[in-house]
C-alpha positions in Angstrom: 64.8 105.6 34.7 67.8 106.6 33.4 69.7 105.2 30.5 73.0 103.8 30.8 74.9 105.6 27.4 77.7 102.5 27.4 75.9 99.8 27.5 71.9 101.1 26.3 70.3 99.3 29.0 68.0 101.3 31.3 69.6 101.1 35.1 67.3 101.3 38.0 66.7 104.4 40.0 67.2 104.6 43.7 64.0 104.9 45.7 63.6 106.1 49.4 61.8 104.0 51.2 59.2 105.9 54.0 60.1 107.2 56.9 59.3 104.4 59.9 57.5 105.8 62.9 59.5 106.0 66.1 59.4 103.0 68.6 58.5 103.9 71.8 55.3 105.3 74.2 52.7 107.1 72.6 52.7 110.6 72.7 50.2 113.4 74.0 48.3 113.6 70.8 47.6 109.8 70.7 45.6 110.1 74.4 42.0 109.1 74.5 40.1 112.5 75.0 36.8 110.7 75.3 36.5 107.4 77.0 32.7 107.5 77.3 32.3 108.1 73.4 35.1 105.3 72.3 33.2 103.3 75.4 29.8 103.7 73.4 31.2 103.3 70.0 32.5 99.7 70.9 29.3 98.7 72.9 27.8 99.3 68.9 30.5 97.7 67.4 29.7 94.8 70.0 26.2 94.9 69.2 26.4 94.9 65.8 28.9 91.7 65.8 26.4 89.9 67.6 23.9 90.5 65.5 25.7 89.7 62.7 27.0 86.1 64.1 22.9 85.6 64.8 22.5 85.8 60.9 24.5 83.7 59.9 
């Protein structure tokens, strides 16, 4: 912070906020390379919910 010599108060700094991501369809790099590996993965995930809601 830097200090305001006239009156001996500290005045607050300006900080930039982050830069939002663009709005809009996702690009190349966001495509799903590997359906059948995300398709397993959430046939665990699945699994292991059920198996969870059975515990409790």
């Amino acid at each position: 912070m830097d200090t305001d010599h006239t009156t001996g108060q500290a005045s607050e700094e300006h900080v930039p906020s982050a830069p939002q991501a663009p709005q809009g369809p996702p690009g190349p790099q966001e495509a799903i390379t590997e359906p059948a590996k995300l398709l397993r993965i959430a046939t665990m995930v699945r699994e292991l919910l059920e198996e969870t809601r059975q515990a409790t």
